[in-house]
HTML snippet that shows the backbone in 3Dmol.js (N, CA, C, O; Angstrom):
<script src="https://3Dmol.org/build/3Dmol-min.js"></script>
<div id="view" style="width:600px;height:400px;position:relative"></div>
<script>
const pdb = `
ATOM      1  N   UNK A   1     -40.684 -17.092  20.330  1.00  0.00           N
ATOM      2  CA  UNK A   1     -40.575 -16.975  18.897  1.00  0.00           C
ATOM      3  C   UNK A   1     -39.752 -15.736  18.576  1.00  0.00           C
ATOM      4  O   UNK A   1     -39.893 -14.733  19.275  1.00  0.00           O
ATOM      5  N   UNK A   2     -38.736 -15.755  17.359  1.00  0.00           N
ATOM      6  CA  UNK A   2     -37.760 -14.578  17.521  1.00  0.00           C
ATOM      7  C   UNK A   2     -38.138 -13.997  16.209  1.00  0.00           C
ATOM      8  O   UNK A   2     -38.378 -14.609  15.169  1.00  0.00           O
ATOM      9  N   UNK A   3     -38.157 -12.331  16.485  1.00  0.00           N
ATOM     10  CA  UNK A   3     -39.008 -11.720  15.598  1.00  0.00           C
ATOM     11  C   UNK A   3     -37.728 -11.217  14.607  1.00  0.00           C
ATOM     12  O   UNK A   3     -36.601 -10.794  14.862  1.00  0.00           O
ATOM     13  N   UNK A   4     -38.677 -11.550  12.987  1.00  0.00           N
ATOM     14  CA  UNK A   4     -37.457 -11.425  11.718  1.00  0.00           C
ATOM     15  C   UNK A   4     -36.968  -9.653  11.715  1.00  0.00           C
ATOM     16  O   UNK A   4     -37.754  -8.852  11.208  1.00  0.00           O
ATOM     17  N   UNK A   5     -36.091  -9.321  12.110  1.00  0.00           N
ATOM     18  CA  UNK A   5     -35.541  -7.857  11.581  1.00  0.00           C
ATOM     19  C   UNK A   5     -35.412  -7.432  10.680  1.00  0.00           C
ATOM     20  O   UNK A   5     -34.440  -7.925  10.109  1.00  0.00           O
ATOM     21  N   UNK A   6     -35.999  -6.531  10.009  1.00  0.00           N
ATOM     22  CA  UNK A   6     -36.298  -5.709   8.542  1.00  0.00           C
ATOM     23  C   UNK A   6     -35.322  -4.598   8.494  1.00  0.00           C
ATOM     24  O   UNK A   6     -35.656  -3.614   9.153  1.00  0.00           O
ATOM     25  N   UNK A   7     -34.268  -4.533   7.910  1.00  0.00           N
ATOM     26  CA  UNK A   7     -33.394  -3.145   7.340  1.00  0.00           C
ATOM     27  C   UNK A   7     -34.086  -2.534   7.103  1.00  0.00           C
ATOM     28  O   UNK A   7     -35.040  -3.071   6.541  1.00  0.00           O
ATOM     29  N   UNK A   8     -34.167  -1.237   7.282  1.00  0.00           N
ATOM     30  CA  UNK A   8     -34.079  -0.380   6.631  1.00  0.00           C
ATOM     31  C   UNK A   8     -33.763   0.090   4.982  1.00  0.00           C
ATOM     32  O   UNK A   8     -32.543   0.006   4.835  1.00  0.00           O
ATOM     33  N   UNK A   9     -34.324   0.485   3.884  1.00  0.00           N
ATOM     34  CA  UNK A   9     -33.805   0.826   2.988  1.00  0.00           C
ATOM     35  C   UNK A   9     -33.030   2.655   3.194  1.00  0.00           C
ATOM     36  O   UNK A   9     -33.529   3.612   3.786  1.00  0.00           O
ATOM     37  N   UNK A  10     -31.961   2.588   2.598  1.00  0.00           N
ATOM     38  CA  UNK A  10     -31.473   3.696   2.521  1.00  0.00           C
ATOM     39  C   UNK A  10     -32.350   4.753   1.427  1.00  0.00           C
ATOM     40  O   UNK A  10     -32.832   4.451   0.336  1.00  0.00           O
ATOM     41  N   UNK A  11     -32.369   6.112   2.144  1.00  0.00           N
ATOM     42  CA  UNK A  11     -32.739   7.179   1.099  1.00  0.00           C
ATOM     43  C   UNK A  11     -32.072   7.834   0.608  1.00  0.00           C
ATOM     44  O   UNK A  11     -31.038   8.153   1.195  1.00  0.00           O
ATOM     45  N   UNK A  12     -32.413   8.452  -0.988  1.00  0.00           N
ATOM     46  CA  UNK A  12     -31.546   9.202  -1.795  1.00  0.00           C
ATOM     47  C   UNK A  12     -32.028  10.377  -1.761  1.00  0.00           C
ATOM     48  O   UNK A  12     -32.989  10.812  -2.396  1.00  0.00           O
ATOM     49  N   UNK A  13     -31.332  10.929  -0.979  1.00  0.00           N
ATOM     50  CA  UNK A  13     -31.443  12.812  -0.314  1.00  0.00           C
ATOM     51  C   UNK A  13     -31.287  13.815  -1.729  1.00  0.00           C
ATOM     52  O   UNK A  13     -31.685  14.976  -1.823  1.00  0.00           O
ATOM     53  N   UNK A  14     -30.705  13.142  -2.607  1.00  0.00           N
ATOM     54  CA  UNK A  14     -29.939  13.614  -3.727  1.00  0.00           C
ATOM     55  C   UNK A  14     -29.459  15.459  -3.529  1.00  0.00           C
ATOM     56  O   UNK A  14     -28.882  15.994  -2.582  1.00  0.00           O
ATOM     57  N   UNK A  15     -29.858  15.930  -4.533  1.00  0.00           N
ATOM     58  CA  UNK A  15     -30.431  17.225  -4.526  1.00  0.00           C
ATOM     59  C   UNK A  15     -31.595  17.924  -4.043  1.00  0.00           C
ATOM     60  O   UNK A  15     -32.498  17.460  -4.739  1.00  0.00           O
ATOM     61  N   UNK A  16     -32.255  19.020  -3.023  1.00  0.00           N
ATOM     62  CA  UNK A  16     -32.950  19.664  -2.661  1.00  0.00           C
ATOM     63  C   UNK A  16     -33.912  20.326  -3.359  1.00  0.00           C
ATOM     64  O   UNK A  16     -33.922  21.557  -3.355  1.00  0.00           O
ATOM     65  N   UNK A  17     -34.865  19.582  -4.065  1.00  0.00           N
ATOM     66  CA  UNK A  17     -35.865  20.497  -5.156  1.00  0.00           C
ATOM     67  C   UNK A  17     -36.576  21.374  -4.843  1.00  0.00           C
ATOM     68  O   UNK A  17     -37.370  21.939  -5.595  1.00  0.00           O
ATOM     69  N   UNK A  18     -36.365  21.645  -3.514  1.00  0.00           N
ATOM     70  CA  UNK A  18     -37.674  22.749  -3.527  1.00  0.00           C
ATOM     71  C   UNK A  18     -36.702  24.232  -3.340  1.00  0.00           C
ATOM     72  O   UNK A  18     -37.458  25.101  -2.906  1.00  0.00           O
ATOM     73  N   UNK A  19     -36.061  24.479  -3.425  1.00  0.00           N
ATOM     74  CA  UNK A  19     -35.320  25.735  -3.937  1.00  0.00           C
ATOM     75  C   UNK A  19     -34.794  26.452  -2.603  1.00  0.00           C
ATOM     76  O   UNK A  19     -34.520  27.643  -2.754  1.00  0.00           O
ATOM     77  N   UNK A  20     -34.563  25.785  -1.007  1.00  0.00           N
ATOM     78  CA  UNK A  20     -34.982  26.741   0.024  1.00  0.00           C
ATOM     79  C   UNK A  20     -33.671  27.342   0.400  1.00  0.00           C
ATOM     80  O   UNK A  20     -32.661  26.638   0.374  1.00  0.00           O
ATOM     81  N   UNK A  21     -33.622  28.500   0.722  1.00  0.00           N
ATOM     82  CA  UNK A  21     -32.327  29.294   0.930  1.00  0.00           C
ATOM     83  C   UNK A  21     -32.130  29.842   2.037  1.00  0.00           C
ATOM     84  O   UNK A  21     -33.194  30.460   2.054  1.00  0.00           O
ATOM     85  N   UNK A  22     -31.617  30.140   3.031  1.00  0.00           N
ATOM     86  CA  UNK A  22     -31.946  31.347   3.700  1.00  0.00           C
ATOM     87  C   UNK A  22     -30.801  32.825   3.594  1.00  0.00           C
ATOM     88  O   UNK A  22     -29.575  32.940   3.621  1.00  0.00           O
ATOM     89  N   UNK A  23     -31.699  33.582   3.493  1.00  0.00           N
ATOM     90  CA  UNK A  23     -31.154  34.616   3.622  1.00  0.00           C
ATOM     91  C   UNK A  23     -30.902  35.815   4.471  1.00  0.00           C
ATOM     92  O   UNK A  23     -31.152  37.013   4.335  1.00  0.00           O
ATOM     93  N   UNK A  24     -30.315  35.083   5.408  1.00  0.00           N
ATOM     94  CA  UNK A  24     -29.738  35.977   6.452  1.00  0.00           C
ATOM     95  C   UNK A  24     -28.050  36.602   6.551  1.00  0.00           C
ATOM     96  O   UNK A  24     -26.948  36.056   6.509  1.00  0.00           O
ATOM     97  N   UNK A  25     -28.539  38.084   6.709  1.00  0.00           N
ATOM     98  CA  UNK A  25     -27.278  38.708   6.750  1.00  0.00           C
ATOM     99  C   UNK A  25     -26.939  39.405   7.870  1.00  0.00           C
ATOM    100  O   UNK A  25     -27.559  40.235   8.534  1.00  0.00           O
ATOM    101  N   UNK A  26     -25.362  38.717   8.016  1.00  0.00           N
ATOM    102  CA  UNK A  26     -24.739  39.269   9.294  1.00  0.00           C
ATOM    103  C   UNK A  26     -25.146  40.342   9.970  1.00  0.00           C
ATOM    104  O   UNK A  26     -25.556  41.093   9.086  1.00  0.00           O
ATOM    105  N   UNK A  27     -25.312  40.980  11.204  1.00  0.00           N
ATOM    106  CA  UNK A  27     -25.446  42.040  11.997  1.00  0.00           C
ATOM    107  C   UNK A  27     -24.247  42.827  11.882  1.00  0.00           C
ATOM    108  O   UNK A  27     -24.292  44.047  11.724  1.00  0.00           O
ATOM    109  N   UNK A  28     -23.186  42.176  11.955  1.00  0.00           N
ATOM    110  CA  UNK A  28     -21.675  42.869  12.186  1.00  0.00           C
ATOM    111  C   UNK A  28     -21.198  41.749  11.426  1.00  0.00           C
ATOM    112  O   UNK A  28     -21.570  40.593  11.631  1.00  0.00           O
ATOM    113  N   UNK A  29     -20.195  42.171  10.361  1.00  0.00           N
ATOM    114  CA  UNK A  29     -19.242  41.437   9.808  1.00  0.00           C
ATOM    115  C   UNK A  29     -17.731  41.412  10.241  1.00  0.00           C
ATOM    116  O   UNK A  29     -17.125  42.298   9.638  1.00  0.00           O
ATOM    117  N   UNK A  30     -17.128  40.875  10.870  1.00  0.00           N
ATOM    118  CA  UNK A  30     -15.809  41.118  11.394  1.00  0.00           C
ATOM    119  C   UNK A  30     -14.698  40.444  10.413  1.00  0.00           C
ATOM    120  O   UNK A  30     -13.535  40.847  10.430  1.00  0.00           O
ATOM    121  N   UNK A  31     -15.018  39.662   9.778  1.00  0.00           N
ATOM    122  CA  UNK A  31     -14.405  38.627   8.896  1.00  0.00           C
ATOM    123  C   UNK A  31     -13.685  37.513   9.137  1.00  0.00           C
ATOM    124  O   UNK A  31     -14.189  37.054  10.162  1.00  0.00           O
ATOM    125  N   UNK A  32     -12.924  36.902   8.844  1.00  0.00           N
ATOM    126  CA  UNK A  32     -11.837  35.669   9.759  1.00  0.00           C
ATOM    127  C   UNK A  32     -11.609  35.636  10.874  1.00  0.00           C
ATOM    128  O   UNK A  32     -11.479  36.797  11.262  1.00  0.00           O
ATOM    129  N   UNK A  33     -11.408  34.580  12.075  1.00  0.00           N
ATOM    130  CA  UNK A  33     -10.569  34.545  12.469  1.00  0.00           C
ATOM    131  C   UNK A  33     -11.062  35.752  14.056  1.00  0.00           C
ATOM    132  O   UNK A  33     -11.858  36.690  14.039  1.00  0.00           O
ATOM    133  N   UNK A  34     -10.276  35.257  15.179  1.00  0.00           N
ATOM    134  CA  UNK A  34     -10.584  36.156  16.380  1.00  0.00           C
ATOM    135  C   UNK A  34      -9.668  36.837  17.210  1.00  0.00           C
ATOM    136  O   UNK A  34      -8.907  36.139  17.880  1.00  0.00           O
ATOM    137  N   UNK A  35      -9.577  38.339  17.315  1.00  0.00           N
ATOM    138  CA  UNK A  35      -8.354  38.491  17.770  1.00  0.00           C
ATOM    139  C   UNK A  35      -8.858  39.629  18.867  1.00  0.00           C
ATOM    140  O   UNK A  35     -10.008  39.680  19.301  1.00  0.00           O
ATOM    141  N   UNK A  36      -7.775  40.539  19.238  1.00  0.00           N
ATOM    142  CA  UNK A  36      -8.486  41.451  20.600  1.00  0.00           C
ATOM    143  C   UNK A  36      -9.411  42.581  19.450  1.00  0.00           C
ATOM    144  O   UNK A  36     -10.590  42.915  19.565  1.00  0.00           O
ATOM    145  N   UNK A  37      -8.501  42.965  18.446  1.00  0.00           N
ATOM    146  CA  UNK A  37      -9.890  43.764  17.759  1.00  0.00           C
ATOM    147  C   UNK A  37     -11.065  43.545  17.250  1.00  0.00           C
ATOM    148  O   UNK A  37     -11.811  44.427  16.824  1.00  0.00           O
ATOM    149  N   UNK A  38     -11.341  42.118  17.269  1.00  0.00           N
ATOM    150  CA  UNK A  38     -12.509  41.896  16.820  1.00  0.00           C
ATOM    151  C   UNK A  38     -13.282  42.006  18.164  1.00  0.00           C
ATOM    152  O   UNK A  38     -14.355  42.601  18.057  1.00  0.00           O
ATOM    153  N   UNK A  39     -12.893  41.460  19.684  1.00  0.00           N
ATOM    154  CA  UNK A  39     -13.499  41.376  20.470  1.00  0.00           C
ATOM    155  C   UNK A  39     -13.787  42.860  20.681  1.00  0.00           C
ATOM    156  O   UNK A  39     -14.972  43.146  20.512  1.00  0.00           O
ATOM    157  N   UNK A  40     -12.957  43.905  21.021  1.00  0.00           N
ATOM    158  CA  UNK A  40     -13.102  45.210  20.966  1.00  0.00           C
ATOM    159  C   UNK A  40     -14.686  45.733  19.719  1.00  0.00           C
ATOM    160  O   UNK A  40     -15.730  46.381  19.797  1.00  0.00           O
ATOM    161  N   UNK A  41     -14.153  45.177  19.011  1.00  0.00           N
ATOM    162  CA  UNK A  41     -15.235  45.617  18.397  1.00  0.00           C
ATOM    163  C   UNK A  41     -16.787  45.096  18.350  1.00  0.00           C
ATOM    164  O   UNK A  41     -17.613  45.997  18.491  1.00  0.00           O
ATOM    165  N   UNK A  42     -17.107  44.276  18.240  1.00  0.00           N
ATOM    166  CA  UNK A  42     -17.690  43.127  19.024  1.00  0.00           C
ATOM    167  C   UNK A  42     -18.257  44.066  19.996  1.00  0.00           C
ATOM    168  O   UNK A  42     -19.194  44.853  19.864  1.00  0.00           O
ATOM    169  N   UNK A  43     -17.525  43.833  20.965  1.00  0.00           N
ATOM    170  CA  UNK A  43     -17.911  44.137  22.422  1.00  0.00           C
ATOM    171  C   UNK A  43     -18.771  46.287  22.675  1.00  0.00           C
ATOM    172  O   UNK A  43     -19.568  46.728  23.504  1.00  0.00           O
ATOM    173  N   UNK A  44     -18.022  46.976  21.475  1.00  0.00           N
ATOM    174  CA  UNK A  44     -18.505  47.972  21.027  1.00  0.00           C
ATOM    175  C   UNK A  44     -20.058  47.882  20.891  1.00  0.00           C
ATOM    176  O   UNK A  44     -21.034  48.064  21.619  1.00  0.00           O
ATOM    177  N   UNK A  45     -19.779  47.471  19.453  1.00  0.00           N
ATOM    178  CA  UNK A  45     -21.223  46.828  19.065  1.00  0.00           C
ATOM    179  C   UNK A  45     -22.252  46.474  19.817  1.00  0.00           C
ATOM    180  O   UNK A  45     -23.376  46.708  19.374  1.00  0.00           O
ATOM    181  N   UNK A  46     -22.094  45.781  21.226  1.00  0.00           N
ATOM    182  CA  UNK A  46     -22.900  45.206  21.936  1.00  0.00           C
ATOM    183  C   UNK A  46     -23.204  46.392  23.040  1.00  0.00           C
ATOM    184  O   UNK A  46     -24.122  46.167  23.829  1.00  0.00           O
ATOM    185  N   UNK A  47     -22.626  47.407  23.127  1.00  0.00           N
ATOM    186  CA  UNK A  47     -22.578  48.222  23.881  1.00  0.00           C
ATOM    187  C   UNK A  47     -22.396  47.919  25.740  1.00  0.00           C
ATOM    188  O   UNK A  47     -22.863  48.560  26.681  1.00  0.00           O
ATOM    189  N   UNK A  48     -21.458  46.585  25.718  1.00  0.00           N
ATOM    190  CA  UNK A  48     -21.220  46.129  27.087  1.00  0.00           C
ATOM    191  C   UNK A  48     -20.376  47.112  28.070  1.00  0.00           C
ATOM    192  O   UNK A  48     -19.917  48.138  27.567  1.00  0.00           O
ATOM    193  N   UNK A  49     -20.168  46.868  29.339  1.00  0.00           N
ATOM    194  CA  UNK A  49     -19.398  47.385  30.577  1.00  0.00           C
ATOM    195  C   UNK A  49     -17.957  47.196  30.102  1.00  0.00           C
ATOM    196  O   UNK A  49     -17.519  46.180  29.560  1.00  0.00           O
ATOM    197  N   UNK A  50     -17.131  48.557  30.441  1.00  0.00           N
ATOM    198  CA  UNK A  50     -15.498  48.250  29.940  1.00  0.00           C
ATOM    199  C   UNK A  50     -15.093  46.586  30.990  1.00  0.00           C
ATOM    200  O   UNK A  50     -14.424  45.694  30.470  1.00  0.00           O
ATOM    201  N   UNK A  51     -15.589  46.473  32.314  1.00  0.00           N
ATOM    202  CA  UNK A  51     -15.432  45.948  32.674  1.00  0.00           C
ATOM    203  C   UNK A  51     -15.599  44.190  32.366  1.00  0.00           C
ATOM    204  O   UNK A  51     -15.146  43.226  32.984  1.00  0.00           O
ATOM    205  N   UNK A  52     -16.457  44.282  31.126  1.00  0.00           N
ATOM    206  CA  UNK A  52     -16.576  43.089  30.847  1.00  0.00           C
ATOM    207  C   UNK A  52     -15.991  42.259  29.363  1.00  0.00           C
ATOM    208  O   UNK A  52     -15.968  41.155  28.819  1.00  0.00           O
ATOM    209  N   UNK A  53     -15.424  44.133  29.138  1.00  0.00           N
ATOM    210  CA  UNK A  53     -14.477  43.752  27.607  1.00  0.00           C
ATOM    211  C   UNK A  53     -12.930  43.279  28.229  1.00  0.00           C
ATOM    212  O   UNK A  53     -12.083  42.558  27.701  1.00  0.00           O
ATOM    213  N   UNK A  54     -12.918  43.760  29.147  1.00  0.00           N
ATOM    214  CA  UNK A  54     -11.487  43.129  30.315  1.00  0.00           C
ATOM    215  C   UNK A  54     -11.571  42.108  30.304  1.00  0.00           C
ATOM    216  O   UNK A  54     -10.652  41.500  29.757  1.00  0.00           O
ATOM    217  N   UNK A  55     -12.896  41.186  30.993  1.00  0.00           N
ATOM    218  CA  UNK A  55     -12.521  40.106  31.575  1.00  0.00           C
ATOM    219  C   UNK A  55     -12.759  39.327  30.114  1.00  0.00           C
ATOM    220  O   UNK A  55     -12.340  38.179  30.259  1.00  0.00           O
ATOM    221  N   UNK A  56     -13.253  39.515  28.824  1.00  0.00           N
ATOM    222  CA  UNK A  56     -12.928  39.124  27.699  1.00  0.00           C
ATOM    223  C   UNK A  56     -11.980  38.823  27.062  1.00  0.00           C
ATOM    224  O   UNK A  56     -11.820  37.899  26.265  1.00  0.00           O
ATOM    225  N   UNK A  57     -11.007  39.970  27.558  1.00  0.00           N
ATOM    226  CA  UNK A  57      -9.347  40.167  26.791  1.00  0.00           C
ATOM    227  C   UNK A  57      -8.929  39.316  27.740  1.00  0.00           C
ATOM    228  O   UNK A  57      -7.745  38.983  27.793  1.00  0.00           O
TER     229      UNK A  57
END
`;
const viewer = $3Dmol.createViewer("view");
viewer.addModel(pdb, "pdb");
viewer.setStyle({}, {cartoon: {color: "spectrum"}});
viewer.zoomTo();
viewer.render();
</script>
């Protein structure tokens, strides 16, 4: 006996009423985009081995 398949109805996600946000702010802001000074800096920040801001660059 072959069993009848029921769709699914689609849901309307619409808008988010319960107000939820998060508010998390950056540690380091570097802004756009990635270049050797951001990694430099970056890599500052993190207080890593010169040796490992090398094998970065």
């Amino acid at each position: 006996m072959a069993e009848e398949r029921v769709e699914p109805k689609p849901i309307d996600l619409g808008e988010y009423k319960f107000g939820f946000h998060d508010d998390v702010e950056p540690v380091l802001s570097t802004g756009k985009g990635l270049n050797e000074g951001v990694i430099r800096e970056l890599s500052a920040a993190k207080g890593e081995p010169e040796w490992m801001l090398e094998f970065r660059l």
